[in-house]
C-alpha positions as a Markdown table, in Angstrom:
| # | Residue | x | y | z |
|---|---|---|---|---|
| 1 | Unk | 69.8 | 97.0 | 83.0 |
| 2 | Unk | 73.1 | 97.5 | 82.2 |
| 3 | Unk | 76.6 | 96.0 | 84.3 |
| 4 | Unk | 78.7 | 98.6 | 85.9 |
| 5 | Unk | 81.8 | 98.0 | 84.9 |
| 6 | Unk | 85.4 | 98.7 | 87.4 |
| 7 | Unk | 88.4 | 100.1 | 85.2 |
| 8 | Unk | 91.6 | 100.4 | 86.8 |
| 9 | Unk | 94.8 | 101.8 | 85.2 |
| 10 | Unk | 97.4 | 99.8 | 85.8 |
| 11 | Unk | 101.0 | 98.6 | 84.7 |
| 12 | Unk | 101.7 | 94.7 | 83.7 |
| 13 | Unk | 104.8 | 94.2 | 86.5 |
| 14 | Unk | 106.3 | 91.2 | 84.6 |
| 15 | Unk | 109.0 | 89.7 | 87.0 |
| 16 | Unk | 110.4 | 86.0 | 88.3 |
| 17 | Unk | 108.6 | 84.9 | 91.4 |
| 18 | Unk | 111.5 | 86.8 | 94.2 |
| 19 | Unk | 110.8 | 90.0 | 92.8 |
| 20 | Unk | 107.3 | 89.3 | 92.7 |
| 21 | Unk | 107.4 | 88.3 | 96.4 |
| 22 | Unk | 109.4 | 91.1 | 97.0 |
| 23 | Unk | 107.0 | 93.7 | 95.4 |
| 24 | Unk | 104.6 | 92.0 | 97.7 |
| 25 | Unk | 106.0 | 92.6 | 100.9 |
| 26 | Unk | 106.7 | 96.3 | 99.9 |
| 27 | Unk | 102.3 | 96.3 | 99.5 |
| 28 | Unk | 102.5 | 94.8 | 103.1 |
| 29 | Unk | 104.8 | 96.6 | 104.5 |
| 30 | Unk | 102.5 | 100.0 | 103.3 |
| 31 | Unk | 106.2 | 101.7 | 102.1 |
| 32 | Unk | 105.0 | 102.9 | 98.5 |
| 33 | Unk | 101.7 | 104.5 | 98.0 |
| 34 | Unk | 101.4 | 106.2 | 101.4 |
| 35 | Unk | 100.1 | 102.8 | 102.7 |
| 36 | Unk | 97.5 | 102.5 | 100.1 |
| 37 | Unk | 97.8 | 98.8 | 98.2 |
| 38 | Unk | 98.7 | 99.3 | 94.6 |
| 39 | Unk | 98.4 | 95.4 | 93.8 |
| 40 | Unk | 95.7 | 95.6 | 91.4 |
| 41 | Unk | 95.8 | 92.3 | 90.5 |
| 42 | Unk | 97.9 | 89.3 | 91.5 |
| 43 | Unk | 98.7 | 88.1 | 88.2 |
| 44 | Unk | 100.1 | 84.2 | 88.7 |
| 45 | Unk | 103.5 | 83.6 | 87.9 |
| 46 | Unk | 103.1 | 86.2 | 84.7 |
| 47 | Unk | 103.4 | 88.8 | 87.2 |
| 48 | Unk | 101.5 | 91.9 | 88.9 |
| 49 | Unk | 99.1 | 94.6 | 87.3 |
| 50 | Unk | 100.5 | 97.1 | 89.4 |
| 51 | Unk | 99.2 | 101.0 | 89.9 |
| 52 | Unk | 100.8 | 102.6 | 87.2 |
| 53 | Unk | 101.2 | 105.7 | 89.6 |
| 54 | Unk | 103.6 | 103.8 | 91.9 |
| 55 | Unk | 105.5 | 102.1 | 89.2 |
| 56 | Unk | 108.8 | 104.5 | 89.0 |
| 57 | Unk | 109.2 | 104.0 | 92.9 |
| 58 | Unk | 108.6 | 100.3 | 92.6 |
| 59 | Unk | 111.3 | 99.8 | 90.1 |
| 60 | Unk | 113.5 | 101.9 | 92.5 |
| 61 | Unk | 113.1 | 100.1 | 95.5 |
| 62 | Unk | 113.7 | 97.1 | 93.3 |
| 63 | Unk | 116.9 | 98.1 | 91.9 |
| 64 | Unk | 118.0 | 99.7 | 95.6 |
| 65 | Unk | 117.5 | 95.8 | 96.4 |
| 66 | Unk | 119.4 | 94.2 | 93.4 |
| 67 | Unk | 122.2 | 96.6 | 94.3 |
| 68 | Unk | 122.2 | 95.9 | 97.6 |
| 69 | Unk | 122.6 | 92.0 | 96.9 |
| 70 | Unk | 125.2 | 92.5 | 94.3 |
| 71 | Unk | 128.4 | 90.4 | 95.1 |
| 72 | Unk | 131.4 | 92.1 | 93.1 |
| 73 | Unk | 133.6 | 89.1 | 92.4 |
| 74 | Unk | 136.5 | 91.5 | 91.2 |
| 75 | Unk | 136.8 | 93.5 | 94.1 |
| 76 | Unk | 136.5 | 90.0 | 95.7 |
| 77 | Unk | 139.6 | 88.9 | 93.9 |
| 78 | Unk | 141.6 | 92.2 | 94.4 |
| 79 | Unk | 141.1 | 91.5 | 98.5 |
| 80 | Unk | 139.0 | 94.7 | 98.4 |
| 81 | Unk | 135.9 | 94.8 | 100.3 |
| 82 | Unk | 133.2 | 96.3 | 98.3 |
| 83 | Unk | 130.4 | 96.9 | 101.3 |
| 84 | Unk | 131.2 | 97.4 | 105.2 |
């Protein structure tokens, strides 16, 4: 008797261990997917296999996140206030 076997297509989400937490919380949070997980697989520190549907709006809400956290030293030094 043969195994059934589960296939899943996916995307390898290789990131550092915030982003990974932070890709996380967005499955938690049910914001991408229309609440539906799209965590495949919890990869260890390589990363996340990751439904490859929901990868474009992933990398978006990463880099919405990254800009968000970006400190502009030269504005800093010109005394001009880049965010508020």
């Amino acid at each position: 008797m043969a195994e059934e076997v589960h296939v899943e297509r996916g995307i390898v989400l290789r990131c550092d261990m915030s982003i990974k937490t932070f890709v996380q919380a967005l499955e938690a949070r049910k914001i991408i997917n229309n609440g539906n997980p799209f965590i495949i697989e919890d990869l260890g520190s390589f990363g996340l296999f990751v439904n490859r549907d929901c990868v474009e709006e992933i990398e978006g809400r990463v880099a919405s996140m990254l800009d968000s956290n970006h400190f502009d030293d030269d504005a800093t030094k010109k005394g001009k206030k880049k965010y508020g």
